[in-house]
VEXDREN-2710 file (C-alpha; in Angstrom, 1 decimal):
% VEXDREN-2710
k/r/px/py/pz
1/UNK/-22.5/10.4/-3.2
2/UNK/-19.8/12.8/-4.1
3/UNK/-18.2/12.5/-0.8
4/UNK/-17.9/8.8/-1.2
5/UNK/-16.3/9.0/-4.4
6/UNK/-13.2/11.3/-3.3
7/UNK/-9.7/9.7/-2.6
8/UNK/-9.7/12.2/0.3
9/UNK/-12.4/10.9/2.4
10/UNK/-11.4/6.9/2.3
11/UNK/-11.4/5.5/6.0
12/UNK/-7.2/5.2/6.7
13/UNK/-8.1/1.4/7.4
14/UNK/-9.3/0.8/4.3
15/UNK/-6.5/2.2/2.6
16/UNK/-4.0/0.3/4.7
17/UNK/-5.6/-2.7/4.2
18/UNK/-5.1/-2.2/0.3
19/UNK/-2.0/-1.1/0.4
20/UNK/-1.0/-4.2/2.3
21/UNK/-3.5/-6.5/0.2
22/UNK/-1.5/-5.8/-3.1
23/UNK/2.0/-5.8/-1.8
24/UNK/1.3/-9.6/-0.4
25/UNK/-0.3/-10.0/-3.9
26/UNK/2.8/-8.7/-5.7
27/UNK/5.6/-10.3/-3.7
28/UNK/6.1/-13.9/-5.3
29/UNK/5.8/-11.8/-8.7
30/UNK/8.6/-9.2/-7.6
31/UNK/11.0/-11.8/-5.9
32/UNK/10.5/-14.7/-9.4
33/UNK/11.8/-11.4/-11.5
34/UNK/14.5/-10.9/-9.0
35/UNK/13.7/-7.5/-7.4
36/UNK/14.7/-6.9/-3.7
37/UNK/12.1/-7.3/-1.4
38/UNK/13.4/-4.1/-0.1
39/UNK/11.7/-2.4/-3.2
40/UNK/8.2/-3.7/-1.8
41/UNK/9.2/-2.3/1.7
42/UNK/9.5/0.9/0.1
43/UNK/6.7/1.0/-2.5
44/UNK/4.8/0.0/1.4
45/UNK/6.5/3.0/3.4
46/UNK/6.1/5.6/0.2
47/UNK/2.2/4.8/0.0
48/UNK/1.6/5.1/3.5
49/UNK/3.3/8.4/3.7
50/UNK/1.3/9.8/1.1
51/UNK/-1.6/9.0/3.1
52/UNK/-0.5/9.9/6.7
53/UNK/-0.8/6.4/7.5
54/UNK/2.0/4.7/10.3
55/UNK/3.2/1.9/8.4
56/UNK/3.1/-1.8/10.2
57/UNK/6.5/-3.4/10.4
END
């Protein structure tokens, strides 16, 4: 149970498909308030360096 609850042990998949679940979510929201999509490019590569994680084009 302990395992299952550290940041360290979540399956790079799942953490991927996060990542790429909010930034879709976020997108309309960043580009009506006029930030670059280039931010959310970013915020994308950042999070999947963190995590080791090649980041999808």
């Amino acid at each position: 149970i302990l395992e299952s609850r550290n940041p360290n042990n979540i399956p790079p998949k799942l953490y991927k498909s996060v990542i790429e679940d909010v930034i879709n979510e976020v997108r309309e929201l960043f580009l009506d308030e006029g930030v670059d999509e280039q931010v959310l490019l970013e915020l994308k590569t950042v999070s999947h360096q963190r995590r080791n994680i090649p980041a999808s084009p």
